[in-house]
C-alpha positions in Angstrom: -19.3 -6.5 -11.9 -16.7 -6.6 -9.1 -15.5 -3.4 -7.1 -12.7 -3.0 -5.0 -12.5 0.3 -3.4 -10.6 1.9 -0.8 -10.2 6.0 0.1 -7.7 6.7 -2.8 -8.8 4.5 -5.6 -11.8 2.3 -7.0 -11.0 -0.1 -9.4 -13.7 -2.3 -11.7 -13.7 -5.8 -12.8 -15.8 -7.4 -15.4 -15.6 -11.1 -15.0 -18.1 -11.8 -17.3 -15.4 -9.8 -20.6 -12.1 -11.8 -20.1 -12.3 -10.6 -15.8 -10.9 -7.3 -17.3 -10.4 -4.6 -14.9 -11.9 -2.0 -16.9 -12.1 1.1 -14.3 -9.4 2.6 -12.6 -10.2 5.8 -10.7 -8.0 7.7 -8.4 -8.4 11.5 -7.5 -11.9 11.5 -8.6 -9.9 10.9 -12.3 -10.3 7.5 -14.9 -6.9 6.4 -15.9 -8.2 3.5 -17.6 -9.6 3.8 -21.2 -12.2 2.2 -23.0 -14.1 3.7 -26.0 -17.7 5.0 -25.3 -19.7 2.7 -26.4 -17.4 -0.3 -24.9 -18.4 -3.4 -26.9 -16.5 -6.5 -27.9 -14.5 -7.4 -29.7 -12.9 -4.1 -29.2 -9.7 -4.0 -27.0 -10.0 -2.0 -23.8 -9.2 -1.9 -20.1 -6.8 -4.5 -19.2 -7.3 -7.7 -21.4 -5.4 -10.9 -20.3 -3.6 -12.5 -23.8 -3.5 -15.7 -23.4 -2.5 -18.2 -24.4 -0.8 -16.5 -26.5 0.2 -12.6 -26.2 0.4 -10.7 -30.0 1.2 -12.4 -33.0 1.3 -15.5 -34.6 3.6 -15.9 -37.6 1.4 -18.0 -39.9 -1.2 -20.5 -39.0 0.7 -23.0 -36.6 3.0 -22.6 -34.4 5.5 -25.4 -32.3 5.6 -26.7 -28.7 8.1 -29.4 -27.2 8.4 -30.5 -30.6 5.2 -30.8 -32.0 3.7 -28.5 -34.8 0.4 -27.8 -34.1 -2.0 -25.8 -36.8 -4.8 -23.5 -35.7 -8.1 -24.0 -36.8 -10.0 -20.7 -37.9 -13.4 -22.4 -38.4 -13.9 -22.6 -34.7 -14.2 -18.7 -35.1 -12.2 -18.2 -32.2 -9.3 -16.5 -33.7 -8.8 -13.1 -33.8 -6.2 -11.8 -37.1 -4.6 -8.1 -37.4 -4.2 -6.6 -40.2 -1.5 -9.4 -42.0 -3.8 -12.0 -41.2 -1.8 -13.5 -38.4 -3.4 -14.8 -35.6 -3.2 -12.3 -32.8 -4.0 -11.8 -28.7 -4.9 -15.5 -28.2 -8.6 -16.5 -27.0 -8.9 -15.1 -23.8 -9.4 -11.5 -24.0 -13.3 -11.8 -23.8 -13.7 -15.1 -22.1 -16.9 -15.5 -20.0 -16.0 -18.9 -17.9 -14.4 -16.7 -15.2 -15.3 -17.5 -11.2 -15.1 -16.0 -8.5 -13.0 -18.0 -5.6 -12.4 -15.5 -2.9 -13.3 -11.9 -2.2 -12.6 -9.3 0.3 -12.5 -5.5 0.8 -9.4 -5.2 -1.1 -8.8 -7.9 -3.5 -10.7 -10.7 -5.4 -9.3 -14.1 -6.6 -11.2 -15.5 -9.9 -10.1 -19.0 -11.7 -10.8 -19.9 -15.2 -10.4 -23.6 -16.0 -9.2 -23.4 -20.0 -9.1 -27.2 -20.2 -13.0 -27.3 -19.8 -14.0 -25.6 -23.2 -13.2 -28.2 -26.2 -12.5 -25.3 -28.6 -9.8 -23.4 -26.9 -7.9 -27.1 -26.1 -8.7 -27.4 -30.5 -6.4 -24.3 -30.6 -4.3 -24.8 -27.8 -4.4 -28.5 -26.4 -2.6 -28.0 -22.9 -4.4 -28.7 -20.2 -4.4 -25.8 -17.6 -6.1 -23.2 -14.8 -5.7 -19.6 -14.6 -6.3 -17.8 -11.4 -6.1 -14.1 -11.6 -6.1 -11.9 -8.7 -6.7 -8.3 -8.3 -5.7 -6.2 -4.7 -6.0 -2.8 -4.8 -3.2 -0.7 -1.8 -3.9 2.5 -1.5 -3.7 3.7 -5.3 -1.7 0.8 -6.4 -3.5 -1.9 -8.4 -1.6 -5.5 -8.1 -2.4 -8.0 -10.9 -1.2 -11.3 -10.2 -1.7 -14.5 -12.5 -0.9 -18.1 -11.8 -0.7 -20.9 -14.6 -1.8 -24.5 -13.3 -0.3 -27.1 -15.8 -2.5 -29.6 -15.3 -1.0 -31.1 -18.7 1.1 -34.0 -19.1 3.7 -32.1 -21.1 5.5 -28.8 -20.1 2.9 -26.1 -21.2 5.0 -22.9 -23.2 4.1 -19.7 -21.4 3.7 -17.2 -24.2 1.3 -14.8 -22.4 1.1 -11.3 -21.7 -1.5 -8.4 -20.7 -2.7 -5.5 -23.0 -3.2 -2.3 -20.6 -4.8 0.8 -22.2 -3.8 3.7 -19.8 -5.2 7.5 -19.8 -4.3 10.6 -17.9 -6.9 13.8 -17.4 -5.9 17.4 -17.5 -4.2 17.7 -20.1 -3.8 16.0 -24.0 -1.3 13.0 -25.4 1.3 16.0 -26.8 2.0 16.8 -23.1 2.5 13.1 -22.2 5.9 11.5 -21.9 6.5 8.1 -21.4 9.4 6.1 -19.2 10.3 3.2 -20.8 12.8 1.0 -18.3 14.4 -1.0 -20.3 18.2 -1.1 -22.3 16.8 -2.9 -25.5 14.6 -2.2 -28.3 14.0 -5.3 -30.4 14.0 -4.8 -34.0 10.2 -5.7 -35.9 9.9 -6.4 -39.2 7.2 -4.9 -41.6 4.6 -7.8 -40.1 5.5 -6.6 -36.5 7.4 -10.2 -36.0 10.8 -9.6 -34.0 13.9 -9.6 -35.8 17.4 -10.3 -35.0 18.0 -6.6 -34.7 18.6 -4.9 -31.6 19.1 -1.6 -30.7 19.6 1.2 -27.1 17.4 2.7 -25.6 17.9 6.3 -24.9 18.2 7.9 -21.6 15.3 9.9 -20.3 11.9 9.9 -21.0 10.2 10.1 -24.3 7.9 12.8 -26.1 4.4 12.1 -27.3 3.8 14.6 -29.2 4.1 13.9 -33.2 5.3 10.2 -32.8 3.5 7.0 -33.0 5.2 3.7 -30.6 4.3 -0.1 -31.6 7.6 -0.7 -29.4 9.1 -4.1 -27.9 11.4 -3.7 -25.0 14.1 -6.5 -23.5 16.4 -6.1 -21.2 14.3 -4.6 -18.0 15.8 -2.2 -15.4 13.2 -3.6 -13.1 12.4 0.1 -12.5 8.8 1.7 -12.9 7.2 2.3 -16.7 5.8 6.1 -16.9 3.2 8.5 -18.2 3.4 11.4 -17.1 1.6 14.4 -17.9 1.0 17.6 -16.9 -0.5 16.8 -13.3 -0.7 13.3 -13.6 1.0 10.0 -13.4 0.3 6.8 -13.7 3.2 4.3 -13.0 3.7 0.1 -14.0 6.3 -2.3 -12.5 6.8 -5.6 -13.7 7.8 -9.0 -11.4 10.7 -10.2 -13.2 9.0 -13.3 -14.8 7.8 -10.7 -17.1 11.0 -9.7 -19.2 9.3 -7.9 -22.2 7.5 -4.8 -22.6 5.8 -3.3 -25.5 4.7 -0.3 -25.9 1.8 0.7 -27.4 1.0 4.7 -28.5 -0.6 5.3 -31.8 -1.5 8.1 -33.5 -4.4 10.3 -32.8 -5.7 8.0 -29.8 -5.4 9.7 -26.2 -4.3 6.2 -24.6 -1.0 4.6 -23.7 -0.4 0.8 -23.3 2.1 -0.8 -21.1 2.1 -4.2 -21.8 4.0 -7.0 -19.4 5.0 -10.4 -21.7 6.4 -13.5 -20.3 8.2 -13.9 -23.5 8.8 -12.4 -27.6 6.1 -12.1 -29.8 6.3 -15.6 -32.0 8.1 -17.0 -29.4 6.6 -20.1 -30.3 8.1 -20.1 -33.5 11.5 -18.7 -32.9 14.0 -20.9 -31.4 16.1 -18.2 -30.4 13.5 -16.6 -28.1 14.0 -17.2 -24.5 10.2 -19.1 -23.7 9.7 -20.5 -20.1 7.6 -23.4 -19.6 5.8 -25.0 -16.8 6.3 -28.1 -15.5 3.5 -30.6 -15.4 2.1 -30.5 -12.1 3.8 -26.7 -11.5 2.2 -23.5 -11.0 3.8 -20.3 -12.4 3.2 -17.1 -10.6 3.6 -13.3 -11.2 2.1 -10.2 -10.9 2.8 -6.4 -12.2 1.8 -3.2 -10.5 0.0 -0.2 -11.3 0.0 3.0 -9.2 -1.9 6.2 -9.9 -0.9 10.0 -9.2 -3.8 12.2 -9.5 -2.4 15.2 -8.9 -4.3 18.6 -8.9 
């Protein structure tokens, strides 16, 4: 385990469970769920997707004009509910290393193109280094894509944040969504060409489920606030989606930054950046925590 600490906030990183940052405390408060027992496979903390964030609309998907079929014998697929393949292959990876560490941030790399069954699934060539610095009670996450490919490598990836507050339930909680666009999901949770405003003003917990995608980013902060708490999420701008993520009955919140739809891959209208071969792609999102009383 990895700790970063400073007076106002300790954070937790596990980089042997997909280098998630699993512990967020500020205030003497958590505002980082996980389930009690944590186990995998399990989503919790803040999992990296990758590389691919969400769903998968059947069992292949394209890439510089190439169809390329997934393999679910490898048993490194994960499927929701439809059967499509979702979250990618990342979100418990163990191959993390440590590069650099210091009182206030820690730099980890994970070479993807060493382990022969994620290049089966995904067969771009490519480094991840992830980096954590915790400011005061703001937690920087910042990720950069080596291509080390010979083709341009499509940057479909995201981060799955599961958020809590203390003092007080999810029917206090209301949540800021900065964007101007709400994309339209079919019944699979696959985007549609259906778009829609987003209100003004922030929204009510209480009675209402969100499974939510978001376009269109003010560039402004995502909130939850509660009664005497907040917690607080701004994306860089090479992270122009946002979903949403509030069901039912749970007491946790995610706010999830995507480089790009979900299915990208597969829809030729969805805006999917790529990087170069030789190029690194770099961007981070925030998270700041406001204990309170």
């Amino acid at each position: 385990m990895i700790r970063l600490e400073n007076s106002s906030c300790a954070v937790s990183i596990d980089p042997e469970t997909g280098n998630n940052a699993f512990s967020m405390i500020a205030g003497g408060h958590e505002f980082i769920w996980i389930p009690k027992p944590w186990k995998p496979p399990a989503l919790a903390g803040i999992p990296l997707l990758a590389p691919w964030a969400n769903r998968i609309e059947g069992d292949s998907y394209s890439a510089n004009g190439s169809r390329y079929v997934l393999n679910p014998a490898l048993g490194n697929l994960r499927f929701d509910a439809n059967h499509l393949p979702i979250h990618g292959l990342l979100a418990f990876a163990s191959g993390w290393r440590t590069l650099r560490q210091d009182a206030a941030s820690v730099t980890s790399r994970l070479d993807f193109w060493k382990f022969p069954k994620w290049m089966a699934q995904f067969p771009f060539a490519h480094s991840i280094e992830m980096t954590h610095r915790l400011q005061g009670a703001t937690l920087e996450i910042e990720t950069a894509i080596e291509n080390l490919s010979a083709e341009p490598i499509p940057l479909c990836i995201g981060y799955h944040p599961y958020f809590q507050l203390a003092g007080s339930g999810r029917d206090e909680w209301t949540v800021s969504i900065a964007a101007r666009q709400q994309v339209g999901l079919s019944e699979k949770l696959i985007p549609t060409k259906e778009r829609a405003p987003v209100a003004a003003g922030p929204v009510k917990l209480a009675g209402i489920a969100l499974d939510a995608v978001f376009t269109q980013l003010t560039g402004e902060e995502f909130a939850i606030k509660g009664k005497n708490q907040e917690l607080r999420v701004k994306f860089g701008p090479k992270f122009p989606v946002a979903i949403v993520y509030a069901p039912a009955g749970q007491s946790f919140v995610c706010i999830e930054p995507m480089t790009a739809l979900t299915n990208a891959f597969n829809d030729p209208s969805a805006e999917l950046p790529h990087v170069a071969p030789g190029e690194t792609w770099r961007e981070s999102f925030w998270i700041g925590a406001t204990a309170g009383v």
